[in-house]
Backbone as numpy.savetxt, mean C-alpha at the origin, in Angstrom:
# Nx Ny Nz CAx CAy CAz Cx Cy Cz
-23.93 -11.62 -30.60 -22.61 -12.17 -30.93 -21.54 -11.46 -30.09
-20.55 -12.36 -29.41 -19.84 -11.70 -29.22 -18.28 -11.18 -29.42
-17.98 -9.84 -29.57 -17.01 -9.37 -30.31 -16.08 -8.87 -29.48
-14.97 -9.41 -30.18 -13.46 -8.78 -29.45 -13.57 -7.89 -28.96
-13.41 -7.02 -30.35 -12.54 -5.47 -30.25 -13.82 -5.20 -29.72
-15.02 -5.08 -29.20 -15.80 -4.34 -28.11 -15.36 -4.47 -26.58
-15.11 -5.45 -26.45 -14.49 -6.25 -25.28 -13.00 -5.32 -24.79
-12.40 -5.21 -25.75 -10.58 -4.36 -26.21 -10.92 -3.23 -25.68
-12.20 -2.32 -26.57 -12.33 -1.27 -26.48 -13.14 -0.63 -24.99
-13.86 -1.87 -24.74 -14.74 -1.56 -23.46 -13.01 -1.17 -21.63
-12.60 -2.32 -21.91 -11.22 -2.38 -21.03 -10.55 -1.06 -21.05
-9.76 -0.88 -22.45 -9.09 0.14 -22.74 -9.56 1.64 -21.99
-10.99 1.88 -22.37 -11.42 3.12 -21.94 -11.74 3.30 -20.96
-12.57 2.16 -20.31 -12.29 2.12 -18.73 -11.08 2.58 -17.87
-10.09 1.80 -17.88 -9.00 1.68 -17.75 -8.28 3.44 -17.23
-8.51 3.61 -19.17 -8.30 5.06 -19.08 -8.80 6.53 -18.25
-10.50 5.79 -18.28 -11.21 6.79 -17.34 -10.77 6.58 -15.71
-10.67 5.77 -15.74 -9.75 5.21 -13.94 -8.53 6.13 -13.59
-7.72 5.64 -14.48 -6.22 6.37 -14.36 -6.22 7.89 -14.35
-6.98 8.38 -15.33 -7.16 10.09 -15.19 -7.49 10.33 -14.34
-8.48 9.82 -13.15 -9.08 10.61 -12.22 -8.03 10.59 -10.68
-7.24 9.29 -11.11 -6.33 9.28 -9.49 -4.79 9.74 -9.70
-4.60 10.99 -11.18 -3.61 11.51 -11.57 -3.57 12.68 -10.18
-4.29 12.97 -9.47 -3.96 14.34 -8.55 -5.12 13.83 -7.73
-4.78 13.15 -6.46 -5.32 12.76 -5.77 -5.48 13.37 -3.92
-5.90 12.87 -3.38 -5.70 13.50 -1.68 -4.68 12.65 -1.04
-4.38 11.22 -1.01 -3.34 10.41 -1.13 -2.77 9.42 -1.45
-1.60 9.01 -1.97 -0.84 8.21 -2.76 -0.50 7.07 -2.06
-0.86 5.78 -1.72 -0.51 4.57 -1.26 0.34 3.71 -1.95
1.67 3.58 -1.37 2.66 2.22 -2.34 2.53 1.60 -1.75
2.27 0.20 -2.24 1.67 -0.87 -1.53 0.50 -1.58 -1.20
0.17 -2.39 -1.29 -0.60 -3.19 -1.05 -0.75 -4.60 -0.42
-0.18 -4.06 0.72 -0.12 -5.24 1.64 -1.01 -5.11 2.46
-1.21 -5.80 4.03 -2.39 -5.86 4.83 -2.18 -3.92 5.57
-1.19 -3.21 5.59 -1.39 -1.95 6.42 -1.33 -1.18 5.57
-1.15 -1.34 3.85 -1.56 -0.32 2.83 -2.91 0.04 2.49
-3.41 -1.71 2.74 -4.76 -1.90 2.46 -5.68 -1.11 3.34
-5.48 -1.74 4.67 -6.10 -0.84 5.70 -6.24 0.65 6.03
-4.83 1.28 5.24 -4.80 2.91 5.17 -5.92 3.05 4.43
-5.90 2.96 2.97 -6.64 2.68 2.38 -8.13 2.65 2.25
-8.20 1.60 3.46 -10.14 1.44 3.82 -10.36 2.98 4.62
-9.62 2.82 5.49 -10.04 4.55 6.74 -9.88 5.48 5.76
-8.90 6.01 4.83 -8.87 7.12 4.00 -10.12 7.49 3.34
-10.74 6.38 2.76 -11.65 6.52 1.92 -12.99 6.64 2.60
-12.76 5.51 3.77 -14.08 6.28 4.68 -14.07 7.66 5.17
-12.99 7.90 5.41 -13.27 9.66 5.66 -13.46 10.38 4.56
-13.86 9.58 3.41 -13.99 10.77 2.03 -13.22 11.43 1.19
-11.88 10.47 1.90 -10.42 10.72 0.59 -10.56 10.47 -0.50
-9.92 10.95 -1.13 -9.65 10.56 -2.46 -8.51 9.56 -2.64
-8.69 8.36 -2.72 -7.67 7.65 -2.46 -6.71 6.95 -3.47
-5.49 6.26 -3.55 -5.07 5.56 -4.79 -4.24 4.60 -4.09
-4.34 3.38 -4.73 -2.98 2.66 -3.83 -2.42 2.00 -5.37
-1.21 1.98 -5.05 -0.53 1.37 -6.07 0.81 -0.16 -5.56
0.20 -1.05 -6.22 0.70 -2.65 -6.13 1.51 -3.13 -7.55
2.71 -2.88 -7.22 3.89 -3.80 -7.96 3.60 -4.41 -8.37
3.18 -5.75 -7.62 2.71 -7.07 -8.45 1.83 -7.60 -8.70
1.14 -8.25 -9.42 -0.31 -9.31 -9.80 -1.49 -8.82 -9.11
-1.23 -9.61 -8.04 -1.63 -9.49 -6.44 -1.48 -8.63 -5.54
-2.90 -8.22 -4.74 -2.49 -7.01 -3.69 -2.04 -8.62 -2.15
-1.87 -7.89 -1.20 -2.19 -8.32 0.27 -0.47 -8.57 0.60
0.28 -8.45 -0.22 1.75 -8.47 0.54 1.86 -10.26 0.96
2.33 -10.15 1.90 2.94 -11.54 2.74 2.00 -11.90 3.10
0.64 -11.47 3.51 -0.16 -11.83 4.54 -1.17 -13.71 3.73
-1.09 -13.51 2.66 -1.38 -15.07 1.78 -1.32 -16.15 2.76
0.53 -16.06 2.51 1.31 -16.94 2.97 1.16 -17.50 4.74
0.39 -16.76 5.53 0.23 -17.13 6.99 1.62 -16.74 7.52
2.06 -17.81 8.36 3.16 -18.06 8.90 3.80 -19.41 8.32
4.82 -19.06 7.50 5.76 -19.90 7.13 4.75 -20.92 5.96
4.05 -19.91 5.36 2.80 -20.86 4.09 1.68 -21.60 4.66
1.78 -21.33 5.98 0.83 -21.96 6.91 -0.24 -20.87 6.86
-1.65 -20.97 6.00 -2.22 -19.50 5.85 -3.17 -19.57 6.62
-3.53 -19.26 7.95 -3.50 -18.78 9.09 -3.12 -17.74 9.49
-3.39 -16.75 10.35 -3.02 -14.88 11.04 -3.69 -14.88 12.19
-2.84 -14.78 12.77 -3.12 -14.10 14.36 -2.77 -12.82 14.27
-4.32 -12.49 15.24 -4.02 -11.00 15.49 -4.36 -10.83 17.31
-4.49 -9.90 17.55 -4.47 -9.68 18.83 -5.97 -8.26 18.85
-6.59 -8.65 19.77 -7.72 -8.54 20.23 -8.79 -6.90 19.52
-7.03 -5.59 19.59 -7.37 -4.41 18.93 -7.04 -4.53 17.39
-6.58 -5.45 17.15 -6.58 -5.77 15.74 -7.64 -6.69 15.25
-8.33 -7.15 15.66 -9.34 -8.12 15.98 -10.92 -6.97 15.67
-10.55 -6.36 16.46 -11.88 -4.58 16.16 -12.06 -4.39 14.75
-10.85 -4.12 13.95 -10.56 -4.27 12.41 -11.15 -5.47 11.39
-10.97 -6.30 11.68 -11.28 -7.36 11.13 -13.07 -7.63 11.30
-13.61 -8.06 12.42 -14.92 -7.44 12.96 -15.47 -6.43 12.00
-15.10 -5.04 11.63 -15.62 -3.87 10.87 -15.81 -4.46 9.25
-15.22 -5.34 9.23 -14.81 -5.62 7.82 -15.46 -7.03 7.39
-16.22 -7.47 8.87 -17.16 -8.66 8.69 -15.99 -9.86 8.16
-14.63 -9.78 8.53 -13.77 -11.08 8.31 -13.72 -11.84 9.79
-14.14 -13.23 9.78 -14.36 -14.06 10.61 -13.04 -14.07 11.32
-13.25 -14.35 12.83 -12.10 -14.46 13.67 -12.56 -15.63 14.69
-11.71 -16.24 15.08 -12.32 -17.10 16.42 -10.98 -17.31 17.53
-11.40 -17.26 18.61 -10.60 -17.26 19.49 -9.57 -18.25 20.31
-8.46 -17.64 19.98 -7.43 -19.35 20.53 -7.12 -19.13 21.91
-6.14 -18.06 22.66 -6.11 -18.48 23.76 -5.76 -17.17 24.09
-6.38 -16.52 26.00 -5.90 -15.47 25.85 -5.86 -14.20 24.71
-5.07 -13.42 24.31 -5.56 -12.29 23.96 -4.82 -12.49 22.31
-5.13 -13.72 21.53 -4.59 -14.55 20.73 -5.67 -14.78 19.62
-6.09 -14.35 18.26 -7.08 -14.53 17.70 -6.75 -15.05 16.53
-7.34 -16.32 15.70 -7.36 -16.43 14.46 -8.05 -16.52 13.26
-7.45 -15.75 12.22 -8.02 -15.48 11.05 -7.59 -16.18 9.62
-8.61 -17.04 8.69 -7.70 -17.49 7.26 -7.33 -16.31 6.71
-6.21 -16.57 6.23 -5.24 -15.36 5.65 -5.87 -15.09 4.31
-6.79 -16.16 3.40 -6.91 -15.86 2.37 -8.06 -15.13 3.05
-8.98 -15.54 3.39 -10.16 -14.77 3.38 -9.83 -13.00 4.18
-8.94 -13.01 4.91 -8.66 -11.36 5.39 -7.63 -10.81 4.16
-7.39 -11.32 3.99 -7.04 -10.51 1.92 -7.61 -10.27 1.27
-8.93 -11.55 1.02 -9.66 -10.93 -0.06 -10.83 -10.07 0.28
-11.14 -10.14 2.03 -11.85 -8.96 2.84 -11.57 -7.48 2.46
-9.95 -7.25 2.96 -10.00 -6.03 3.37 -9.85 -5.44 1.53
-9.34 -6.16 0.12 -9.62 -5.77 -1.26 -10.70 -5.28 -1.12
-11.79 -6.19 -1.05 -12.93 -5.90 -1.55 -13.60 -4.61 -0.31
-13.67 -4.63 0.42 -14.08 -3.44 0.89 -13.46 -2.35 0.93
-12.04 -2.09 0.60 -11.28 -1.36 0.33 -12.11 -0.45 -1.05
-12.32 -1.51 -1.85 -12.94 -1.05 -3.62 -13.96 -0.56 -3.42
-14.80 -1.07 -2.23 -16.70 -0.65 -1.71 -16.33 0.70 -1.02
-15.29 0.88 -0.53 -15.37 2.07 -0.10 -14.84 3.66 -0.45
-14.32 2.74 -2.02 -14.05 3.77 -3.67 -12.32 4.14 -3.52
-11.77 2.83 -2.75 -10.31 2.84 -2.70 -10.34 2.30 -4.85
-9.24 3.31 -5.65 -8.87 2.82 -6.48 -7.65 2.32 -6.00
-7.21 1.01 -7.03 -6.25 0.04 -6.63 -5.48 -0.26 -7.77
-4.31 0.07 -8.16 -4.10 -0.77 -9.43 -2.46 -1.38 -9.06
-2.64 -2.33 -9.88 -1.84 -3.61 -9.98 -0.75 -3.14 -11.00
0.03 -3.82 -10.52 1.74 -3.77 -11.70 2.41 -2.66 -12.13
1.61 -1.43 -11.33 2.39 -0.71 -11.51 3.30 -0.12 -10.30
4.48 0.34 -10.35 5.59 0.22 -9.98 6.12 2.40 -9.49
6.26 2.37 -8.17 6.65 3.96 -8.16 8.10 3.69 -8.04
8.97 4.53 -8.81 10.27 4.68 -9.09 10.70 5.83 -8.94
9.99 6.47 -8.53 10.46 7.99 -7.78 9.52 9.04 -6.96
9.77 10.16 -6.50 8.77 10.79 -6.18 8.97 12.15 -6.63
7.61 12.58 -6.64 7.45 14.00 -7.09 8.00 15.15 -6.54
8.99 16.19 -6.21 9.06 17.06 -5.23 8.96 18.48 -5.11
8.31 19.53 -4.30 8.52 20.78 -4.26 8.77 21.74 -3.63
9.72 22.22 -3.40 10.12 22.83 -1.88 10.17 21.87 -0.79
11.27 20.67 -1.04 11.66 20.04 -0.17 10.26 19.38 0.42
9.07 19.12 -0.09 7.96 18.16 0.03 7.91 17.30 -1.03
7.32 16.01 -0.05 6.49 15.01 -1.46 5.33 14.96 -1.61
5.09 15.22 -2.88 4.10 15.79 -3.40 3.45 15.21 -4.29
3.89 13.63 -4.65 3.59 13.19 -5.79 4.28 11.83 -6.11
4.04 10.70 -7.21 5.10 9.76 -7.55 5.00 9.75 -8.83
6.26 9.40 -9.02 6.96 8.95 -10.27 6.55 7.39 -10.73
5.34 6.95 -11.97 5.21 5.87 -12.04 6.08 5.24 -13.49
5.65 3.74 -13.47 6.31 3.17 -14.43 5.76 1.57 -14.46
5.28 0.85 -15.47 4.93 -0.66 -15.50 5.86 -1.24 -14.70
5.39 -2.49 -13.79 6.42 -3.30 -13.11 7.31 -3.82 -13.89
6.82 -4.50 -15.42 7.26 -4.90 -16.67 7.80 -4.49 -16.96
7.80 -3.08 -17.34 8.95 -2.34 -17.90 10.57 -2.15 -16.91
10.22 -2.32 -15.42 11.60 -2.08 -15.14 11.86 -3.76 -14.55
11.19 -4.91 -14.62 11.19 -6.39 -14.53 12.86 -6.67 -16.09
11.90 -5.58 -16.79 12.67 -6.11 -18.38 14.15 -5.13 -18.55
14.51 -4.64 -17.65 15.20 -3.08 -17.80 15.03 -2.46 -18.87
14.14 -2.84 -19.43 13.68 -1.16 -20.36 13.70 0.71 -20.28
14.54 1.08 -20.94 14.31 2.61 -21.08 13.01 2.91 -21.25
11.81 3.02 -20.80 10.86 3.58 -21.16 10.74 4.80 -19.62
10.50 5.86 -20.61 9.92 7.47 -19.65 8.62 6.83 -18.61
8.90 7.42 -17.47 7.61 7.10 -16.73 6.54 8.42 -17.10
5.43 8.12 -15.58 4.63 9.30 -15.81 4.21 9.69 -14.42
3.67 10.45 -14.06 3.60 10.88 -12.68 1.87 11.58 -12.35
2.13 11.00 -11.12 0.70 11.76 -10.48 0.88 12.46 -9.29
0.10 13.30 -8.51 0.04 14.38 -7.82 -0.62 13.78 -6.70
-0.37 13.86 -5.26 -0.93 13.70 -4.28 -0.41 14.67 -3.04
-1.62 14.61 -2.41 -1.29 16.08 -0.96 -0.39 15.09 -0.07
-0.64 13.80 0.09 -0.08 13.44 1.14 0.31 11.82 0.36
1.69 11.26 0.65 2.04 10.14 0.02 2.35 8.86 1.17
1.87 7.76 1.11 2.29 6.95 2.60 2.97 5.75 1.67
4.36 5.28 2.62 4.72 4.25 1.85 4.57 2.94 2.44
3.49 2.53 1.90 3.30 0.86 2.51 4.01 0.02 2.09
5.38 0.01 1.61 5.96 -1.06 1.50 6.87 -2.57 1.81
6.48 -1.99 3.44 6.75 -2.33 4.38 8.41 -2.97 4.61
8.92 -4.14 4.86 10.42 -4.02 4.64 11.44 -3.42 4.03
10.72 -3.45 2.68 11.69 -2.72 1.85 11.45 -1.20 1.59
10.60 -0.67 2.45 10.76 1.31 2.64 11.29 1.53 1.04
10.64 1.46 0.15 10.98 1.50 -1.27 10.83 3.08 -1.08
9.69 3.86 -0.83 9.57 4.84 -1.38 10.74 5.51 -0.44
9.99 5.71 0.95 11.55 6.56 1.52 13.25 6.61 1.21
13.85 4.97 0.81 14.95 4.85 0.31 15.03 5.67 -0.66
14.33 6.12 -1.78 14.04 6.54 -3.09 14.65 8.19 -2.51
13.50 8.60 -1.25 13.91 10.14 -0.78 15.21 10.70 -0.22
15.48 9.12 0.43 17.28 9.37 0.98 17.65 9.32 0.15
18.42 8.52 -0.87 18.94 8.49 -2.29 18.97 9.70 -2.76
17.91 10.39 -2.86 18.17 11.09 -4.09 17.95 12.40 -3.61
16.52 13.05 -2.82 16.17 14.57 -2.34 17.34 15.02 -1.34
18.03 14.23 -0.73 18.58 14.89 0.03 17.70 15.73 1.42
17.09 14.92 1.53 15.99 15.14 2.51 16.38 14.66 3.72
16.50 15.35 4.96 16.72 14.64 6.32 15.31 14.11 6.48
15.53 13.09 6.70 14.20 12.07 7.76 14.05 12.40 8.96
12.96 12.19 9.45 12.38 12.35 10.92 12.43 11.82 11.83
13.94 10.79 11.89 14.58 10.35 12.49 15.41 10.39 13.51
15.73 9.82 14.57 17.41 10.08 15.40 18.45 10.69 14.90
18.13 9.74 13.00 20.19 9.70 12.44 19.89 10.74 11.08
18.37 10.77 11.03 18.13 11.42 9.93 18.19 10.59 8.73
18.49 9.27 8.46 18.46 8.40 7.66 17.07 7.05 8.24
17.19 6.50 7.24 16.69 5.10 7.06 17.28 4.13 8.40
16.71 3.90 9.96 17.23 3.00 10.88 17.07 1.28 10.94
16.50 1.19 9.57 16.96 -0.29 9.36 15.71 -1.42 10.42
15.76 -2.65 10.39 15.68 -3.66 11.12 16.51 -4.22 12.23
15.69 -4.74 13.42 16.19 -5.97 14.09 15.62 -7.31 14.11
16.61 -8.03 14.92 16.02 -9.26 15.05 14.51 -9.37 15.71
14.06 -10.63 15.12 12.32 -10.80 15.70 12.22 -10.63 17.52
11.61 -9.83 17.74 10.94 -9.75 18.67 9.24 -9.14 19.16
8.34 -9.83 18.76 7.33 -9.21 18.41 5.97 -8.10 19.23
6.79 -8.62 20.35 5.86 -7.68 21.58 6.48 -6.38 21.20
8.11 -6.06 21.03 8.54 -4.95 21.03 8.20 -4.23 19.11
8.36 -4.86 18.51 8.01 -5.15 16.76 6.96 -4.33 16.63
5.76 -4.68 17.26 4.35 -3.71 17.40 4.06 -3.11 17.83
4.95 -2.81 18.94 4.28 -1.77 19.26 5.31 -0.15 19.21
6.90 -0.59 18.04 7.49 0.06 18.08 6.85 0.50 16.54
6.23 0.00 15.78 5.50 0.52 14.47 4.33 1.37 14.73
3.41 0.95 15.89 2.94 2.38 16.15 3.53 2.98 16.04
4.07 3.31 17.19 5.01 4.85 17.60 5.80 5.47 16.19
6.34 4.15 15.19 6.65 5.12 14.16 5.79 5.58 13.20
4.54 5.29 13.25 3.88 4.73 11.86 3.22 6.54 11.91
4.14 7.43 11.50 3.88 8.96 11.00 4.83 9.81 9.92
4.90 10.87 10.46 5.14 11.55 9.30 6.62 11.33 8.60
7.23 11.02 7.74 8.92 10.59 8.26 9.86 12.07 7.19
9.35 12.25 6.27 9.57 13.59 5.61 8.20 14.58 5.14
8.34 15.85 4.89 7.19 16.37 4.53 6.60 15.54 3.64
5.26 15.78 3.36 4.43 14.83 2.53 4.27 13.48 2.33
5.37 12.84 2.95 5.51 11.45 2.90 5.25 11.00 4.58
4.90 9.66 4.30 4.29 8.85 6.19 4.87 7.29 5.65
């Protein structure tokens, strides 16, 4: 027969045994889009201890949607190496031009992300970060729900050596460090340098070059 509250109780403690273990971790991922995800897969293949944490429902960010809901992704040939590792189908359009279904390289890089002992959890929401001696060291969590509803509810926090913020446009976590630590960034201006207009040859290959350390403990 089958019974609820075993079902309640089976979730619950799971759940619980999950969350305790990625309270003090090796590193802290916000985000879960396609370059949170991917931190994510390499971390854990090198034997991190990993955690990523997703705001909403759904991991994979924008990447669903294709171009303009058109779910379709082009990638380009060294991004193409990635996809390949991860056994997500690619076929070739023109030149150094490759395409991939967007659903299926979402629900790729999840699931091997999880095979490769990435924990992942959903809806919850970092609203601050941990700090000590001018490092980040940690985040400040909280249900997406709870600040969806503006609820007063206390968050709770976990410990990580190294924190990366995948949140890609909206630099949630770093804004969080300007705001509030008083932390110079690893910057020109020492702040947050914002967006430009689309240009995508220059777009990619100016995210390499930034995609490091931007305050202690934080990338």
């Amino acid at each position: 027969m089958l019974d609820e509250i075993k079902i309640s109780q089976a979730i619950i403690k799971s759940y619980k045994e999950k969350l305790l273990k990625v309270l003090d971790v090796d590193v802290a991922i916000v985000g879960g889009g396609p370059s949170g995800l991917s931190c994510a897969y390499y971390l854990a293949k090198a034997r991190k201890n990993v955690v990523l944490l997703e705001r909403k429902l759904s991991i994979g960010g924008g990447m669903w949607g294709g171009g303009m809901m058109l779910n379709e992704i082009v990638v380009q040939k060294k991004a193409k190496l990635i996809l390949d590792e991860l056994r997500i189908a690619t076929h070739h359009y023109k030149e150094d031009y490759y395409l991939a279904e967007a659903v299926e390289a979402v629900c790729g890089l999840g699931y091997r992300c999880v095979q490769a002992g990435v924990k992942i959890f959903n809806l919850i929401s970092a609203e601050d970060v941990l700090i000590r001696k001018n490092r980040v060291c940690g985040l400040v969590l909280n249900w997406t729900a709870v600040e969806l509803a503006n609820l007063h509810v206390d968050p709770l926090t976990l410990r990580a050596k190294y924190v990366v913020d995948a949140t890609g446009h909206a630099t949630e976590v770093v804004r969080v460090v300007e705001k509030k630590a008083d932390i110079k960034l690893k910057t020109p201006t020492g702040k947050i340098l914002g967006e430009k207009s689309m240009w995508a040859e220059v777009a990619e290959t100016t995210i390499l070059k930034n995609t490091k350390e931007v305050c202690s403990g934080l990338y």
